[in-house]
C-alpha positions in Angstrom: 54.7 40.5 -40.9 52.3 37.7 -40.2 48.0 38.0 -40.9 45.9 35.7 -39.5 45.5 33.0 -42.0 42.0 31.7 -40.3 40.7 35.0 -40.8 41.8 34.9 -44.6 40.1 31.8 -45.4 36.8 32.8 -43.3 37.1 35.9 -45.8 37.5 34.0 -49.1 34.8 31.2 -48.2 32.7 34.1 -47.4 33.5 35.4 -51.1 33.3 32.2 -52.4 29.9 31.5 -50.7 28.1 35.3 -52.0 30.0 34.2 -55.6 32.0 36.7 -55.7 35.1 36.7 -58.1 38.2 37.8 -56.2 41.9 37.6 -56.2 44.2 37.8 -53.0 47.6 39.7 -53.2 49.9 40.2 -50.3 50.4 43.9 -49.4 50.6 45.9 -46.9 52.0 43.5 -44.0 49.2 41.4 -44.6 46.8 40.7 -47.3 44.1 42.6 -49.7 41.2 40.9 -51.6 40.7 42.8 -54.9 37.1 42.7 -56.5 37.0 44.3 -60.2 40.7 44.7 -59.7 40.3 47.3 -56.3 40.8 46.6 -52.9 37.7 45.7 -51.0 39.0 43.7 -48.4 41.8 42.7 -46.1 43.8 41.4 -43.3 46.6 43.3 -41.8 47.8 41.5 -38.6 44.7 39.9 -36.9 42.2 43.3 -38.0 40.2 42.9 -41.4 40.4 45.9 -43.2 37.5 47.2 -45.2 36.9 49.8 -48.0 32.9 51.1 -47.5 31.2 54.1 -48.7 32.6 57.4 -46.6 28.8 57.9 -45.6 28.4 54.5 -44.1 31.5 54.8 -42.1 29.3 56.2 -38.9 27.2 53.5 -39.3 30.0 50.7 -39.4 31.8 52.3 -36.6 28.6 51.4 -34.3 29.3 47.8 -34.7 31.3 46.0 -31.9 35.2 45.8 -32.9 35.1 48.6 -36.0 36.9 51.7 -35.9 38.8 54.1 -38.5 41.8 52.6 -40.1 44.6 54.3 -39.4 47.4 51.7 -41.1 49.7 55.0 -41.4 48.9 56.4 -37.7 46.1 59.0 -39.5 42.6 58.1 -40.7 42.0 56.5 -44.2 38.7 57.9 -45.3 36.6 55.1 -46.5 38.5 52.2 -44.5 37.8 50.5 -41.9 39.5 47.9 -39.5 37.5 45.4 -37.4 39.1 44.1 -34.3 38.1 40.1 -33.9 35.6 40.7 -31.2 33.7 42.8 -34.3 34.3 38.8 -36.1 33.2 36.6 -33.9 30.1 35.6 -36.1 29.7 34.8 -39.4 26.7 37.2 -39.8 29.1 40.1 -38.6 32.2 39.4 -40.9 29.3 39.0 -43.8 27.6 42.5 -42.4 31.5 44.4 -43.3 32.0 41.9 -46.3 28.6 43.2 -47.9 29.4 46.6 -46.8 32.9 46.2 -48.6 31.3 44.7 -51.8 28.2 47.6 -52.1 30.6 50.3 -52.7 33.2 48.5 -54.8 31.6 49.7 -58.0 31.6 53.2 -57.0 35.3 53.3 -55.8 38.5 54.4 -57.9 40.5 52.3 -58.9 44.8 52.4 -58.4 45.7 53.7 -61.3 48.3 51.6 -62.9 51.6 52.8 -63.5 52.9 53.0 -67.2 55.8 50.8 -67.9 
């Protein structure tokens, strides 16, 4: 499945620019940032995909474009997808980056499998 690479680079300059240390892995269909090794950001298709605080969600979903993710046809509690009309500007992509990046400390991370 193809992601929208413009997206993907808007999303790493904007890491780049807030000096944030990332790494991109393809998953999914499309394509996850990881921050402290946990996903905190994505592109699936032409949607980014963000992880946020369950008790911001409300908030996010009043922006233009965001809405629950629901990768798996049912609702991911503390993702978000944002349709590219919710893009458009660099202040709004920074406004879910942010969002994204706030609650990475406080999310779990994938628990590793043993080997």
């Amino acid at each position: 499945m193809a992601y929208d690479e413009f997206l993907t680079e808007r999303i790493r300059h904007k890491f780049r620019e807030l000096g944030v240390a990332f790494e991109d892995k393809k998953m999914m269909g499309g394509i996850c940032f990881l921050v402290n090794d946990k996903m905190c950001a994505g592109v699936i298709k032409d949607k980014m995909m963000a992880r946020i605080d369950p008790g911001k969600t409300e908030e996010a979903y009043s922006k233009p474009g965001c809405r629950e993710m629901d990768f798996t046809h049912r609702p991911m509690k503390g993702f978000i997808f944002v349709d590219p009309e919710g893009l458009d500007k660099d202040q709004d992509l920074e406004y879910f980056i942010r969002l994204a990046l706030e609650y990475n400390p406080m999310a779990n991370s994938s628990k590793k499998k043993a080997k």
